[in-house]
C-alpha positions in Angstrom: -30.0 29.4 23.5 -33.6 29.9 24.3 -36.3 29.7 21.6 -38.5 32.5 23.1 -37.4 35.1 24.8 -40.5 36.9 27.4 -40.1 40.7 28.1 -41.3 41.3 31.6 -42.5 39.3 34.8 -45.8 40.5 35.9 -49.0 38.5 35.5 -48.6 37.9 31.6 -44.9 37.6 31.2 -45.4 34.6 33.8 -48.2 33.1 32.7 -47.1 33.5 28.5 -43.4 31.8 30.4 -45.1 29.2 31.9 -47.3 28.0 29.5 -44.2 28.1 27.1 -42.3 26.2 29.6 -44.8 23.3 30.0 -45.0 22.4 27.0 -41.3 21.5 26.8 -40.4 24.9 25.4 -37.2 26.8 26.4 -37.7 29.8 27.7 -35.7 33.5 28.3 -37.3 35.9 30.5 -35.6 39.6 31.0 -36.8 41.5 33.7 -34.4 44.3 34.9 -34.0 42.5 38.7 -34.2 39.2 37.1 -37.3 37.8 38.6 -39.7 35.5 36.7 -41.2 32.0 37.5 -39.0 29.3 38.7 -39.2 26.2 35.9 -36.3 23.8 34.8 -37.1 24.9 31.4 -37.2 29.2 31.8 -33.9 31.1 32.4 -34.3 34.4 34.3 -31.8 37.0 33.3 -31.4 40.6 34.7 -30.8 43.0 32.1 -32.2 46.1 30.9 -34.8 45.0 28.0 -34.6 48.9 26.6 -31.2 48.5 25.6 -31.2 47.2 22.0 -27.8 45.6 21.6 -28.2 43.9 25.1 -31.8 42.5 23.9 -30.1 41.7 20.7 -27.9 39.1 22.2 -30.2 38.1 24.7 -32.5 36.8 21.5 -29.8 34.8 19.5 -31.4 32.1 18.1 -35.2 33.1 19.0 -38.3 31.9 17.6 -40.0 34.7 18.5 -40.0 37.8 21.3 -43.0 37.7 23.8 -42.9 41.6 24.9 -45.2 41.7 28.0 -43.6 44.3 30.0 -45.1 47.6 31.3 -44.1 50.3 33.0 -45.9 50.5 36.6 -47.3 53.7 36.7 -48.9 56.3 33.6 -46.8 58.9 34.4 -43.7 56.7 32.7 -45.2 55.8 30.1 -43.7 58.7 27.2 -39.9 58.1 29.3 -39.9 54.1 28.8 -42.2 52.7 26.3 -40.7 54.4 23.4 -37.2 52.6 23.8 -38.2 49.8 25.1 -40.5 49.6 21.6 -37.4 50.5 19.7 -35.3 47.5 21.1 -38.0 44.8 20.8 -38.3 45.9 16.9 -34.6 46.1 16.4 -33.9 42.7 18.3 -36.6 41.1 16.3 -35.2 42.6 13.1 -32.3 41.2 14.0 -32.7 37.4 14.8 -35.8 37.2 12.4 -38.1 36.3 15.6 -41.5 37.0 14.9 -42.4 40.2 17.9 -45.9 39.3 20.0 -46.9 42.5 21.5 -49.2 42.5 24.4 -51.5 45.5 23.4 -54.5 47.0 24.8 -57.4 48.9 23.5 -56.2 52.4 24.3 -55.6 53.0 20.5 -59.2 53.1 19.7 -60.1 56.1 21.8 -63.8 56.5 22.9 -66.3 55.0 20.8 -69.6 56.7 20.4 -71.4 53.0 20.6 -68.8 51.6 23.3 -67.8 49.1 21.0 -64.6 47.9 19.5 -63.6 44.8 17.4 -60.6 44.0 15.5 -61.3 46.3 12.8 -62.2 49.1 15.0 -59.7 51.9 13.4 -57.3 53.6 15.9 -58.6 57.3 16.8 -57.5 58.0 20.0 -56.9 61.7 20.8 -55.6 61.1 24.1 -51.9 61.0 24.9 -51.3 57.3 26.1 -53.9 56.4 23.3 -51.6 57.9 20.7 -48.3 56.6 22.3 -49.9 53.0 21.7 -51.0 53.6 18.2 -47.2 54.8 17.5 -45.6 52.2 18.9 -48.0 49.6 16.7 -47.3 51.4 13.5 -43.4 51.3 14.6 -43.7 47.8 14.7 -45.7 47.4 11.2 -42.8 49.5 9.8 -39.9 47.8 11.4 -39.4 44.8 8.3 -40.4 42.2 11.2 -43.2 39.4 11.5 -45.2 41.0 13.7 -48.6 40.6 15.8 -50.3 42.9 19.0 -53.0 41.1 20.7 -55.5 43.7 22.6 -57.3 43.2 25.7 -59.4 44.9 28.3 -58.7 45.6 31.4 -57.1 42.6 33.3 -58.4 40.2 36.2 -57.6 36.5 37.2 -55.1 35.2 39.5 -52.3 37.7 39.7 -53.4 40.4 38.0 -52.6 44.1 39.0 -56.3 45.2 38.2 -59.8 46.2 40.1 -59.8 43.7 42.9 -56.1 44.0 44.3 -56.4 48.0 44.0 -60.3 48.6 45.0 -61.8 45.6 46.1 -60.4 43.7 48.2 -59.2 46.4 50.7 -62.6 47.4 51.2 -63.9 43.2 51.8 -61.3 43.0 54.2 -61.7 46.2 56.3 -65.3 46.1 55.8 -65.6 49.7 54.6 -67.0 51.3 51.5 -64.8 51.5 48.0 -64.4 54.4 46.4 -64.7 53.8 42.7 -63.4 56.1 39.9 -66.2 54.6 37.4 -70.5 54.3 36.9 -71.1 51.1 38.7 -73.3 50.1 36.6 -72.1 50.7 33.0 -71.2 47.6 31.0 -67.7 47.2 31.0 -65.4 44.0 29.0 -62.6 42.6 30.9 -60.1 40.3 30.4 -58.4 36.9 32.5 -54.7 38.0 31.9 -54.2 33.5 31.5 -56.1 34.2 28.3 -53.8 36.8 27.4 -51.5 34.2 27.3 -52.6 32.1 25.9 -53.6 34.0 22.7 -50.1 35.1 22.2 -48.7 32.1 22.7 -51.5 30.6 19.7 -50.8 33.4 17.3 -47.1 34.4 17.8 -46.1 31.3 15.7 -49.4 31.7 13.1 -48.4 33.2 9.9 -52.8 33.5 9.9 -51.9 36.5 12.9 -48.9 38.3 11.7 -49.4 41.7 10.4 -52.4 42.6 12.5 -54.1 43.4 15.8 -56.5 40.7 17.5 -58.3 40.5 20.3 -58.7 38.1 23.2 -61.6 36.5 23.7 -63.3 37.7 27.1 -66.3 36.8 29.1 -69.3 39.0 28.3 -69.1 42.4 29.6 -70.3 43.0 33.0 -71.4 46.2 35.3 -68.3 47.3 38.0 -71.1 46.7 40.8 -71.6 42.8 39.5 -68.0 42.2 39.3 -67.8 43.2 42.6 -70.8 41.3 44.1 -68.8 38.4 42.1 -65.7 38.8 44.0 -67.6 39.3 47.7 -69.2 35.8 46.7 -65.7 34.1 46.0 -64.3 35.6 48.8 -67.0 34.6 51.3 -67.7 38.1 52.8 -71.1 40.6 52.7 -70.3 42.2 49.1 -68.7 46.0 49.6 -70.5 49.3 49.9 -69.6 50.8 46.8 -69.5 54.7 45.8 -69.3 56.3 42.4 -67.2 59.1 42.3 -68.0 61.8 40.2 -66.3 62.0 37.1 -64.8 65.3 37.6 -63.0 64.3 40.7 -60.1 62.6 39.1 -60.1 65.4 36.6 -59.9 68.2 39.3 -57.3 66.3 41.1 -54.9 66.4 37.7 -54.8 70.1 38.2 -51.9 69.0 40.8 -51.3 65.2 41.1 -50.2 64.1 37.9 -50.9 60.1 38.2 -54.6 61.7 38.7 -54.5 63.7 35.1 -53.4 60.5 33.4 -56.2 58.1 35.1 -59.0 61.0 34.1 -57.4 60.8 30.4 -58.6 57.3 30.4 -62.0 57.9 32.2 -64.2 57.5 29.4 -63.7 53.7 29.1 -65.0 53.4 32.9 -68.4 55.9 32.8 -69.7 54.5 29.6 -70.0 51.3 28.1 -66.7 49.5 27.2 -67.6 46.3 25.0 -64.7 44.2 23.2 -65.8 41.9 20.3 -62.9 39.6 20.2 -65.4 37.5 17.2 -62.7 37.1 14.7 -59.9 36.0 16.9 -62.1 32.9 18.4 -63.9 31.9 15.2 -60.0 32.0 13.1 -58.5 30.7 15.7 -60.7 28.5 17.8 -60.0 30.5 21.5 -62.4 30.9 23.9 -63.0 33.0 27.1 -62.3 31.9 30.7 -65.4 31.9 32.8 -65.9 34.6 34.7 -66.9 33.1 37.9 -63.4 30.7 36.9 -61.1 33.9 37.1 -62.9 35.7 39.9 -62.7 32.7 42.5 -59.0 31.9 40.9 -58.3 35.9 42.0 -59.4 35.6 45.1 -58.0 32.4 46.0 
C-alpha cells in the first residue's frame, strides 16, 4: 500500500515521485507502459489511470493523488482529459486522498495587461482554456480535498518545452530557429522541479485545499534572452532566431490540425505573459529556481 499515488511519468510525475521517494515516502506511480523512476521506495504499475475502478484500487490507502499526467499532443486533449479527470475525482472520493492537480494558466485566457495572479478569474474563450476551467470546477464539485497548482510554460532538466523542441536543434546544426512567438515580449516560465515541489508542499496543507496557486517562477524573460541563456550554457554562438508571423500558425490550421490548436494558444507567446505567484511564496514560504540554475541543469 502506497501513501501517494503519482499519475503520469514525464518531467513532473518524476520529479513530484522522487522527491516523495527521498524523503522516505512510499510511492505508486501509474503510467499506462509502466515507466517511472527507479527508487526502492516508488512502485511502477502499468495500468490505464482513466479507468476509475482500476485507479480506485490502485489508491487503497492513499494520502493523497499526485495527477501529473498529460496527453502528448493538443489534438487529444477533449478525447482523454475528460475521463482521466473523472477517475482522479472518483478515486479520490473514494479513499478520502486529498487530489493535487498539476494545472496551468490556460483558464485565464488573454489578459489585457498580461498579467495573472492567483485571483486572476478564469475567462478563457478558447477551447483547451475552457476544457481546463471544467475540469477545475469538476474537481471543486467532486466532495474531495482538493488543490490545482498553475504554472507557465515548463523548462529545467527534462522538460518537454522551448529548448528540446526549438532550441537546441538549431545550436547543434548551427542553423536559424523558427519561432512561433515575438522574441522579445516578456514571457514567465516555469522549472518543472518547482512544480514539484509546490505540490508536494501544498497537497498535504489544509492552508491549499480548495483553491488554485501558483508556482513561484523566475522573473519573466524575453524568448530571445532565454535563448542567448541556453547558447551560453551550452557553450555554442547563441542561435539565429526568426519570428514568425502570427498568422502563419493560424493559416496552417485551415489543414493541419495540431497547427489550429497551437494558434489557439498564440496569444500567450506575442504579448506579454507575466505570472504573479506572490501569494503562494509569501503563505507558503517557496521560492523560484534561478534561472541560469534551470537553464545550465537543461542543457546539461
Amino acid at each position: 500500500m502506497a501513501k501517494h499515488v503519482v499519475i503520469g511519468a514525464g518531467s513532473i510525475g518524476t520529479n513530484v515521485a522522487r522527491l516523495l521517494a527521498d524523503r522516505g515516502e512510499s510511492v505508486r506511480i501509474v503510467t499506462r507502459s509502466g515507466s517511472g523512476p527507479e527508487h526502492g521506495l516508488i512502485e511502477r504499475v502499468a495500468a490505464d489511470a482513466s479507468d476509475p475502478s482500476r485507479l480506485t484500487e490502485l489508491s487503497r490507502g492513499a494520502d493523497v493523488i499526485y495527477h501529473c499526467a498529460n496527453p502528448p499532443s493538443y489534438t487529444m486533449w477533449e478525447r482523454l482529459l475528460p475521463p482521466l479527470q473523472t477517475a482522479v475525482v472518483a478515486a479520490a472520493a473514494a479513499n478520502d486522498a486529498v487530489l493535487a492537480l498539476t494545472g496551468s494558466l490556460y483558464a485565464y485566457g488573454p489578459q489585457p495587461d498580461g498579467r495573472m495572479d492567483e485571483r486572476t478569474p478564469m475567462a478563457a474563450v478558447g477551447r483547451k482554456g475552457r476544457l481546463r476551467r471544467r475540469m477545475w470546477e469538476q474537481a471543486l464539485a467532486g466532495g474531495i480535498r482538493t488543490v490545482e497548482v498553475r504554472g507557465s510554460d515548463f523548462i529545467g532538466k527534462d522538460a518537454n518545452g522551448v529548448y528540446p523542441l526549438l532550441i537546441e536543434p538549431a545550436l547543434k546544426k548551427g542553423k536559424a530557429a523558427w519561432i512561433p512567438a515575438h522574441l522579445d515580449m516578456p514571457h514567465t516560465f516555469t522549472v518543472n522541479g518547482d512544480m514539484a515541489r509546490a505540490l508536494v508542499t501544498l497537497a498535504p496543507d489544509e492552508r491549499a485545499w480548495g483553491r488554485p496557486w501558483h508556482v513561484p517562477s523566475p522573473p519573466a524573460v524575453t524568448f530571445r534572452q532565454l535563448a542567448r541563456r541556453y547558447a551560453d550554457a551550452a557553450g555554442r554562438p547563441p542561435a539565429k532566431l526568426i519570428q514568425m508571423p502570427r498568422f502563419t500558425m493560424r493559416a496552417a490550421g485551415l489543414v493541419v490540425p495540431m497547427a489550429r490548436e497551437v494558434a489557439e494558444m498564440d496569444y500567450q507567446w506575442y504579448a506579454p505573459f507575466h505570472m504573479d505567484a506572490t501569494e503562494t511564496a509569501d503563505t507558503f514560504g517557496l521560492t523560484a529556481t534561478d534561472l541560469d540554475t534551470a537553464v545550465r541543469d537543461e542543457v546539461g
